[in-house]
ROGU-98691 format. One line per 8 residues: number of its first residue (from 0); for each residue x, y, z of N, C-alpha, C. Coordinates in steps of 0.001 Angstrom, whole numbers, plus 500000, padded with zeros to 6 digits. Example, Ala and Ser with C-alpha at 12.3 -4.5 7.8 and 13.67 -1.06 7.14 Angstrom:
<atoms>
0	513190/494310/507800/512300/495500/507800/513200/496700/507800 | 512850/497750/507080/513670/498940/507140/512900/500030/507870
</atoms>
This chain:
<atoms>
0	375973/282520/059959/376846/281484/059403/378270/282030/059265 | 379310/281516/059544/380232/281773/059683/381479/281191/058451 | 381621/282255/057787/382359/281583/056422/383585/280665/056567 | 383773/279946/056184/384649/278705/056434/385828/278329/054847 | 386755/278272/055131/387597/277569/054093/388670/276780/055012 | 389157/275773/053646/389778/274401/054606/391331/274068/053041 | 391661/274406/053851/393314/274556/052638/394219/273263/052980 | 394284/272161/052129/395368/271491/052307/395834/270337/051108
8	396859/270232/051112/397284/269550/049941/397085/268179/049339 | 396237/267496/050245/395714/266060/050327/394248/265949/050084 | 393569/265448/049157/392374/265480/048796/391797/265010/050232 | 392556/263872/050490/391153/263031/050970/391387/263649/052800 | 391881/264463/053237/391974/265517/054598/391463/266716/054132 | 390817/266704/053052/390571/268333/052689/388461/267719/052621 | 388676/266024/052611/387258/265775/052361/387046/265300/053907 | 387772/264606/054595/387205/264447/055802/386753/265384/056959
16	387354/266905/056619/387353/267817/057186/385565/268368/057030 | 385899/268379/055450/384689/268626/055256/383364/267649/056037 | 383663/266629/056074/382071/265754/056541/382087/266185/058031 | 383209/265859/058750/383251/266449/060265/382369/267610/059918 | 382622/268557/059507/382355/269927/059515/380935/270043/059187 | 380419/269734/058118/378917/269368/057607/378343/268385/058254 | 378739/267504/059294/377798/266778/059536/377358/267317/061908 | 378522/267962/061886/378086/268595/063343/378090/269630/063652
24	378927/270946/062616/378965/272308/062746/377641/272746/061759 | 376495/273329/062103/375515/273709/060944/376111/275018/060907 | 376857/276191/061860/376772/277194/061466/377996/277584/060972 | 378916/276587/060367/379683/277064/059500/379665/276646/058209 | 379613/277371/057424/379659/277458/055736/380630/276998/055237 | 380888/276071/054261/382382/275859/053648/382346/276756/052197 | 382743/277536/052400/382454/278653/051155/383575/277651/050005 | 384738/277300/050806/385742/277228/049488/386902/275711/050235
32	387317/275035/049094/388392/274143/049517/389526/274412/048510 | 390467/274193/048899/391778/274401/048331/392421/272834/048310 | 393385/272407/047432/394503/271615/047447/395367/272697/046829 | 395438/273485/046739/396513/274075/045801/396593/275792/046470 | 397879/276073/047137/397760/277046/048191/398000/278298/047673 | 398562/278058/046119/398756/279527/044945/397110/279841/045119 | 395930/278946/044618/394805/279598/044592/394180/280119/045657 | 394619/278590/046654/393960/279321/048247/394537/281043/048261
40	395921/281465/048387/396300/282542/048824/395325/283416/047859 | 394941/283421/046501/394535/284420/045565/392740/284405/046225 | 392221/283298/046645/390777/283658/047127/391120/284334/048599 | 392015/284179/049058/391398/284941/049965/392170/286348/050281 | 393126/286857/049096/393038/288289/049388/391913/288737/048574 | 390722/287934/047947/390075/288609/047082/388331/288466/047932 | 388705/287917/048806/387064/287263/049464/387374/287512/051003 | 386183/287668/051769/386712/287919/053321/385619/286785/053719
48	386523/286140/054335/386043/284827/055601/386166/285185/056835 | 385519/284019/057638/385254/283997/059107/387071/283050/059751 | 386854/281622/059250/387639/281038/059358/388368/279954/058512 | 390097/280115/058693/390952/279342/057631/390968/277847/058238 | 390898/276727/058148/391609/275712/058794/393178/275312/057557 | 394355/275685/058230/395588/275931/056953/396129/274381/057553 | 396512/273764/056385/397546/272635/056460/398885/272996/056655 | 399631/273112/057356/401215/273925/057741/402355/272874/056293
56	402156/271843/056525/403243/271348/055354/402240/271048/053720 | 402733/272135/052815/402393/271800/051690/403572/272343/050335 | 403370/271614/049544/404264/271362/048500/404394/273158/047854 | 405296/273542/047688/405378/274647/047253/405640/276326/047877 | 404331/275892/048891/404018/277270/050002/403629/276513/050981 | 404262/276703/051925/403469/276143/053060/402390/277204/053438 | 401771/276511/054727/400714/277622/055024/401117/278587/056004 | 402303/278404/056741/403364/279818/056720/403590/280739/055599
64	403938/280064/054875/404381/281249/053759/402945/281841/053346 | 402136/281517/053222/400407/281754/052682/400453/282795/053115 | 400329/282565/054193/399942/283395/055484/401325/284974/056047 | 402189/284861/055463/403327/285664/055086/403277/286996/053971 | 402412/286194/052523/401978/287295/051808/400794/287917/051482 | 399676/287390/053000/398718/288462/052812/398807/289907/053610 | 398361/291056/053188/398500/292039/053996/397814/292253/054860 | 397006/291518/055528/395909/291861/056689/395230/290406/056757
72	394913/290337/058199/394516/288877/058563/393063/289736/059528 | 392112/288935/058724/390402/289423/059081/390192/287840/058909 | 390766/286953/059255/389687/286116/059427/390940/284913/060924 | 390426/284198/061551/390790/283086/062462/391239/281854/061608 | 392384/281389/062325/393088/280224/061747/393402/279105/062426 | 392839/278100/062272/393162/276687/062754/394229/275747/061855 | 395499/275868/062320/396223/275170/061382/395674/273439/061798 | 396445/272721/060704/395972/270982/060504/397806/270695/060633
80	398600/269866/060883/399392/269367/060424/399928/268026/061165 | 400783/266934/060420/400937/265417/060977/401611/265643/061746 | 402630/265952/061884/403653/266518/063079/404217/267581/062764 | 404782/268562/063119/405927/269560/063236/406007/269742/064395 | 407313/269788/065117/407178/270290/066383/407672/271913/066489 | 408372/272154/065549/409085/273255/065745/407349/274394/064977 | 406306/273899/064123/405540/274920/063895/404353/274706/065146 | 404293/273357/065421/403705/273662/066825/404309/274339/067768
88	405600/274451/068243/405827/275654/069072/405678/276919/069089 | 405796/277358/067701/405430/278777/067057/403921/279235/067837 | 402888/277775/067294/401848/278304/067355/401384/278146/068677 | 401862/277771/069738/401682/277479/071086/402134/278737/071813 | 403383/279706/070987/403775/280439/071484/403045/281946/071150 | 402610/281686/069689/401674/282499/069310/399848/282841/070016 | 399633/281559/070654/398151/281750/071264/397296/280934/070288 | 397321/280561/069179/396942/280091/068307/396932/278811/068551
96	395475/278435/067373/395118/276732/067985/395247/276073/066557 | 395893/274912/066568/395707/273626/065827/395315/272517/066125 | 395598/271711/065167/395206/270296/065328/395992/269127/064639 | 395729/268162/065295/397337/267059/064717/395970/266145/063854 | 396714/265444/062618/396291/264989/061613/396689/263113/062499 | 395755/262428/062114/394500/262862/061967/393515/263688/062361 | 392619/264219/062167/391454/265092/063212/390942/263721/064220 | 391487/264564/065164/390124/263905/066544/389040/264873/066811
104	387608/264460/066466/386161/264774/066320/385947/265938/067327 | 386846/265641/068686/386609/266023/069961/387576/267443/070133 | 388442/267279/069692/389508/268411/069747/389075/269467/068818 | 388368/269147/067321/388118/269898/065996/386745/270371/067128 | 385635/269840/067964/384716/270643/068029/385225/271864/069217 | 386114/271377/069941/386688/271993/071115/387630/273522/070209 | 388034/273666/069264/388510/274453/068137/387562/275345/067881 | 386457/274421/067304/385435/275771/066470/384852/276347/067735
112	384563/275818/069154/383859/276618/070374/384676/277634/070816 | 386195/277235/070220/387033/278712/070956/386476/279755/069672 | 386749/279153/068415/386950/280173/067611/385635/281242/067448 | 384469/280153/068003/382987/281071/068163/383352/282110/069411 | 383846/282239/070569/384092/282780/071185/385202/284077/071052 | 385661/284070/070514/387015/284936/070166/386581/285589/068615 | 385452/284875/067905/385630/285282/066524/385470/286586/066626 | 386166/287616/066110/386079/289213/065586/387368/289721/066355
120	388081/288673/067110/389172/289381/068311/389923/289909/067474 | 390127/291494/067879/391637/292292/067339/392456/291636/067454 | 392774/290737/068376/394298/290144/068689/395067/289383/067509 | 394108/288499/066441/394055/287977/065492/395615/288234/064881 | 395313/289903/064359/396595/290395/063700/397980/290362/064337 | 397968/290534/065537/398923/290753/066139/399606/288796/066972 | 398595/288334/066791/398713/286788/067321/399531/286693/065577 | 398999/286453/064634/399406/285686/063567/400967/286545/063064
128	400861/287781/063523/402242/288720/063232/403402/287589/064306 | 402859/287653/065437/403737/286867/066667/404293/285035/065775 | 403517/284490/065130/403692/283314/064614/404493/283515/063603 | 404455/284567/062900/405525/284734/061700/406636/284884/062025 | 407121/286095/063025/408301/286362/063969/408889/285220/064458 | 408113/283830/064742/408953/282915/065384/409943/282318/064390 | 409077/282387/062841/409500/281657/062290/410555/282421/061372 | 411303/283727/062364/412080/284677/061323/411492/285013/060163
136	410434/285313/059780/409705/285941/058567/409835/287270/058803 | 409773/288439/057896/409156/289621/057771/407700/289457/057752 | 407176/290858/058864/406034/290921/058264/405744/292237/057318 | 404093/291868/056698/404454/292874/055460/403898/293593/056456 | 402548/294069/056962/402374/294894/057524/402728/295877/058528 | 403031/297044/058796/404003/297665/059725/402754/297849/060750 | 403936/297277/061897/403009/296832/063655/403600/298049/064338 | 403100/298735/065251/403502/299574/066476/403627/298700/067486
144	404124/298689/068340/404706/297862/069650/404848/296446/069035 | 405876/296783/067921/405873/294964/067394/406136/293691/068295 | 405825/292878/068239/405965/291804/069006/407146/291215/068403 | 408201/290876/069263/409395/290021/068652/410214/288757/069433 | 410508/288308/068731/409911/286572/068462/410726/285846/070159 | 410691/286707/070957/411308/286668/072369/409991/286617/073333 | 408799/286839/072617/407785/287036/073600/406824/285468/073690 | 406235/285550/075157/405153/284123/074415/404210/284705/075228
152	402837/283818/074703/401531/284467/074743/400601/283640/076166 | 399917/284500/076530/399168/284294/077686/397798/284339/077155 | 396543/283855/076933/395543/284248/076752/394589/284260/077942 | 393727/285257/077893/392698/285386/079106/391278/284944/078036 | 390589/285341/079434/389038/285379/078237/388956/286538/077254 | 389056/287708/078048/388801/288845/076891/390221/289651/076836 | 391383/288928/076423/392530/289205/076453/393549/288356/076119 | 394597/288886/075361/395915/287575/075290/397062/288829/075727
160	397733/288341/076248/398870/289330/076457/400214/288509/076469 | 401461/289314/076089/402333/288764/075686/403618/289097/076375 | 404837/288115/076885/405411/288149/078202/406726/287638/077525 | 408141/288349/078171/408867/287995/077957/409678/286932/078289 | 409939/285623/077949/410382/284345/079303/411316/285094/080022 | 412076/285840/079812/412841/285853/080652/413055/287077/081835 | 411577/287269/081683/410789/287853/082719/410107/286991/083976 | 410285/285416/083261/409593/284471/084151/410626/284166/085261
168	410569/284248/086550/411226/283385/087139/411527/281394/087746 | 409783/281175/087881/409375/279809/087208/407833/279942/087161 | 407449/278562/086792/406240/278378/086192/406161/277045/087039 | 404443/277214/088460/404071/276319/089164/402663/275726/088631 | 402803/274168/088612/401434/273508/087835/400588/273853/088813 | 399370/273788/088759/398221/274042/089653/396867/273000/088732 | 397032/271905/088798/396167/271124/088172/396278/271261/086420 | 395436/271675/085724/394953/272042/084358/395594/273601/083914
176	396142/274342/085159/396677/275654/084782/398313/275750/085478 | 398768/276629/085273/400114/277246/085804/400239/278460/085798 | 400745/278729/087313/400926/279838/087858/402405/280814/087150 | 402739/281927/086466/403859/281997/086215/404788/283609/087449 | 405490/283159/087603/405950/283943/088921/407182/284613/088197 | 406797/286217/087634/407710/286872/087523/408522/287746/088358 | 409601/288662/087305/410675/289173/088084/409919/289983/089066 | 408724/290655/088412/408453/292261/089177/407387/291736/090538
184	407183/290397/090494/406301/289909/091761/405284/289216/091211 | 404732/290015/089780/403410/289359/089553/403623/287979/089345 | 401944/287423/089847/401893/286370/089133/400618/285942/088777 | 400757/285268/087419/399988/285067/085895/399758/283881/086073 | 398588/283575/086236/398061/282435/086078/397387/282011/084949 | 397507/281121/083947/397500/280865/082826/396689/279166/082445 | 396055/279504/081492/394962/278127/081500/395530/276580/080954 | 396791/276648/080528/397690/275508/080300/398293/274519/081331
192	398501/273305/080815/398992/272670/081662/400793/273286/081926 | 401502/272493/082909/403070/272710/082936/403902/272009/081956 | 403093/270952/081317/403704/270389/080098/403850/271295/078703 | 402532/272111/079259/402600/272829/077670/403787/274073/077972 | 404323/274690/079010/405027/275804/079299/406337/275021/079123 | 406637/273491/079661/407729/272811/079581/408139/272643/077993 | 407610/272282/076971/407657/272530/075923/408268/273721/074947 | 407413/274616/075627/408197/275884/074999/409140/276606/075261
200	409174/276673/076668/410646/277326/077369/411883/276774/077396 | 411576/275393/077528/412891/274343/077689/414018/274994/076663 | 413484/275350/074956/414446/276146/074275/415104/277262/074764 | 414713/277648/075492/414874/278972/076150/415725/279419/077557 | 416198/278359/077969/416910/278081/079012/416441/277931/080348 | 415226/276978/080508/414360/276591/081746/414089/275144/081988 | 414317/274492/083093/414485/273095/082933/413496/272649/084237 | 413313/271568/084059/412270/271347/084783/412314/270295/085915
208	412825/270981/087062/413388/269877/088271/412530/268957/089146 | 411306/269480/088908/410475/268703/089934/408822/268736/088532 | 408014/268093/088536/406635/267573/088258/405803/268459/088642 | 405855/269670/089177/405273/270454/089550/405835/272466/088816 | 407036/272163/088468/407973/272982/088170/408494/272994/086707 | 408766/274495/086198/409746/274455/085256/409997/275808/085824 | 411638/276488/085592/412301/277278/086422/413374/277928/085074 | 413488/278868/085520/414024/279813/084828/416036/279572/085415
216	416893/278801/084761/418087/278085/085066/418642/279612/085586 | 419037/280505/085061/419247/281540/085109/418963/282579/086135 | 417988/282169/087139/417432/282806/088508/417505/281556/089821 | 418429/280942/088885/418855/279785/090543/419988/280487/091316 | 419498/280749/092516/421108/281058/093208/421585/280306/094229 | 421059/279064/094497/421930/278453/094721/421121/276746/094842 | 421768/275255/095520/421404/274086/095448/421510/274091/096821 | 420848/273218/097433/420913/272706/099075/420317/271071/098828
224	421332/271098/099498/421011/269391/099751/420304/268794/100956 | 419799/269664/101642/418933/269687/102351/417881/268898/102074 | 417072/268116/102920/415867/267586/102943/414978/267012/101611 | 416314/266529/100730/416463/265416/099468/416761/266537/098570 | 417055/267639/098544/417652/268289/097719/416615/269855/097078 | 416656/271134/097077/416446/272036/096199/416841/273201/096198 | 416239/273945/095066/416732/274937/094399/416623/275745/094940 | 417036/276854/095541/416622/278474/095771/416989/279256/094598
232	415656/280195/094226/415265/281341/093335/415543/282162/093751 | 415743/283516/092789/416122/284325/093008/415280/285690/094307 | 414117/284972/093841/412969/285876/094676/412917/284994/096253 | 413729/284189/096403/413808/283300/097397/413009/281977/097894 | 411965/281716/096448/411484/280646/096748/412131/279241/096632 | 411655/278471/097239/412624/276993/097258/412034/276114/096375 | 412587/275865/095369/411926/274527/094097/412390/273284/094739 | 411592/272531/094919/411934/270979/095707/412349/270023/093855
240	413368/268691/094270/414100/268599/092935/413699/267277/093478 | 413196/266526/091785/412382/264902/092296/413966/264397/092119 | 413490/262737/092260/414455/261960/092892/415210/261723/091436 | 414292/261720/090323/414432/261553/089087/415633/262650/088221 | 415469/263722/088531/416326/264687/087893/416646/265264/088630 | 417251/264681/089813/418703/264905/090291/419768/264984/090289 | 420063/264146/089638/421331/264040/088654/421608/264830/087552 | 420564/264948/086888/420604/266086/086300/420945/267625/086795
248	420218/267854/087574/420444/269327/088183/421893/269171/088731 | 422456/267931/089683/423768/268175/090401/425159/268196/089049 | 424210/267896/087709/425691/268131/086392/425705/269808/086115 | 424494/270222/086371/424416/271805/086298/425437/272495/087316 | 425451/271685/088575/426484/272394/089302/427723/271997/089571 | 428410/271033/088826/429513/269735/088630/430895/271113/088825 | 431356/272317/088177/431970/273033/088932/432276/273548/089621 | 431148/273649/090430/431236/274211/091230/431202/273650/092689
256	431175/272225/092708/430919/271262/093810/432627/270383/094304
</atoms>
């Protein structure tokens, strides 16, 4: 059985969680519920669990900050929250899984099958260190090869590894995954869609010219208008540019034309 706590500031999401949970997970335990994240934080530097499900917006502490003043993370975390986009990027960038409020039945069981799979992963510490960093926090614990908040995360099966964007030169969809084609040649193929890489990089200075593509702006060397229009990369591949954000890309080169 796998110890379970469910932290969030709304009774009645702290009870629906629960029936989902009791009525299709048998092998997780709900040891403990929280509305109140002063106590959540005090049970669990005092108790060791399997898994947190944290509400990210709550009155007082969020479940960032929770998660800020413990000194060691031994257990897996499924954040809950209605929207944030900026802590969903964190945690997209971190490797880490949530879920948007309301719970969909299908996504929460698709959650606990990763977290059965991964439960005991070392990476844990160093994933949830990576989520704090995004969000400019200190961490308390002192990391060797710290991760800093420039990196985003790749997960394998028995592995997550962590990549600098601007090591990427672009990122090609391949159905349900994307290929990412860095400086040194490699390339990382990764279990996300191109929407989810479009999301996170776009901050980062990568734009996305074609439905198949997001590209590193910064490794274009040059535009051809050639055969409806594209990009050449730096490694010399050619990004084809839809009909749609064309205009777009030709304001990127408006000085130079």
């Amino acid at each position: 059985m796998f110890k379970t706590v469910i932290i969030d500031d709304e009774t009645n999401c702290v009870e629906v969680m629960e029936i989902l949970i009791r009525q299709n997970f048998t092998d997780l335990d709900i040891v403990a519920t929280f509305t109140s994240s002063k106590k959540a934080l005090e049970y669990l530097q005092q108790n060791n669990v399997d898994l947190v499900f944290l509400d990210i917006q709550m009155p007082f502490m969020t479940g960032i900050d929770l998660l800020h003043k413990l000194d060691k993370y031994n257990f897996n975390v499924v954040f809950t929250t209605a929207f944030d986009q900026y802590a969903i990027n964190a945690i997209k960038l971190s490797a880490l899984d949530y879920l948007l409020k309301p719970i969909d039945e299908e996504l929460l069981r698709k959650a606990i099958e990763k977290f059965r799979k991964i439960k005991g992963d070392a990476n844990i510490q160093n994933q949830l260190t990576a989520l704090l960093q995004q969000y400019n926090l200190p961490v308390n614990t002192p990391q060797t090869n710290t991760i800093t908040n420039n990196k985003i995360a790749v997960g394998f099966q028995d592995k997550i590894l962590f990549y600098d964007p601007q090591e990427i030169i672009y990122c090609h969809s391949n159905d349900n995954y994307t290929t990412l084609t860095m400086l040194n040649g490699e390339k990382v193929i990764a279990s996300k869609t191109i929407k989810y890489y479009e999301d996170i990089l776009t901050p980062m200075g990568f734009i996305r010219p074609h439905q198949s593509y997001v590209i590193n702006a910064k490794y274009i060397q040059q535009y051809s208008k050639k055969d409806g229009g594209f990009l050449v990369m730096s490694d010399g591949t050619s990004i084809p540019v839809s009909r749609q954000r064309k205009e777009e890309i030709l304001q990127m080169f408006k000085g130079d034309m």
